[in-house]
N, C-alpha and C positions, 0 to 999 in steps of 0.2 A: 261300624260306628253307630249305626242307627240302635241297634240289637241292644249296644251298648247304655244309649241316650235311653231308649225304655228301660230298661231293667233300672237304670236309675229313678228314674220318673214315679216307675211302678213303689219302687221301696219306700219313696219321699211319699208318696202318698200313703201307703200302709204306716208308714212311721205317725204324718197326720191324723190319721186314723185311730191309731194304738194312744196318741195323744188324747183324742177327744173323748175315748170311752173309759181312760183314766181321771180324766176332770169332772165326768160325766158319775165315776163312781164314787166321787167322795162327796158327799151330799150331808152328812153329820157335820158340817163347818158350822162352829160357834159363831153367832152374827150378832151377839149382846153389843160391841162397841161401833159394829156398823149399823144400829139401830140407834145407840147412842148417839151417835154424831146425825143421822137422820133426824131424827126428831128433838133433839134439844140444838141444833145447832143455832136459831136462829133466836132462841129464848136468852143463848148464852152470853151471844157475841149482837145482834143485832142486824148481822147480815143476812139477808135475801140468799145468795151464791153462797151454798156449801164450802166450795172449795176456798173461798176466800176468808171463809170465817175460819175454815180450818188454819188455812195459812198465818192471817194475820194474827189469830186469836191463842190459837194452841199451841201452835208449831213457831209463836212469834221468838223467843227466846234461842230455841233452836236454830233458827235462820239467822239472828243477829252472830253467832257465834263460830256457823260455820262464815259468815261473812268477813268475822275479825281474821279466822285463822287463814281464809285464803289470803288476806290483807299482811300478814305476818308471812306466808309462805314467800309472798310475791317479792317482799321487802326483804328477804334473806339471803333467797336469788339474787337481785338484781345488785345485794352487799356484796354479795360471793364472785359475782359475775365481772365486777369493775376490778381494774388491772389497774396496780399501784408499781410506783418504779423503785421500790423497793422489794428485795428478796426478803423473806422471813426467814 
């Protein structure tokens, strides 16, 4: 069992490993929009906190709309869900 628990261990960490020198080799990553939002972020939106300018400012439309949909998902559900004493 022991034998067993290494040989596990060992592969999990060779796997870790095999991980990090794959992330380690891609180093040509285009960083044009994550400099983008670096440095105009605060020109754009007026916020101090990156992520909140990101959020509220770029991403705000997007967020309103997965909001609706889960809003419509919920209400469909809960249409589908309620038991009427009529058969269809």
């Amino acid at each position: 069992m022991i034998k067993k628990s290494m040989l596990i261990l060992m592969l999990f960490i060779l796997l870790i490993i095999f991980i990090n020198i794959s992330f380690h080799a891609i180093n040509n990553i285009d960083t044009s929009s994550k400099d983008y939002y670096l440095y105009n972020t605060y020109s754009d939106t007026g916020s101090k906190n990156i992520v909140t300018g990101i959020y509220l400012d770029y991403r705000l439309f997007d967020s309103i709309f997965e909001a609706s949909i889960l809003i419509i998902a919920v209400s469909g559900i809960i249409f589908m869900s309620k038991k009427d004493d009529e058969v269809l």
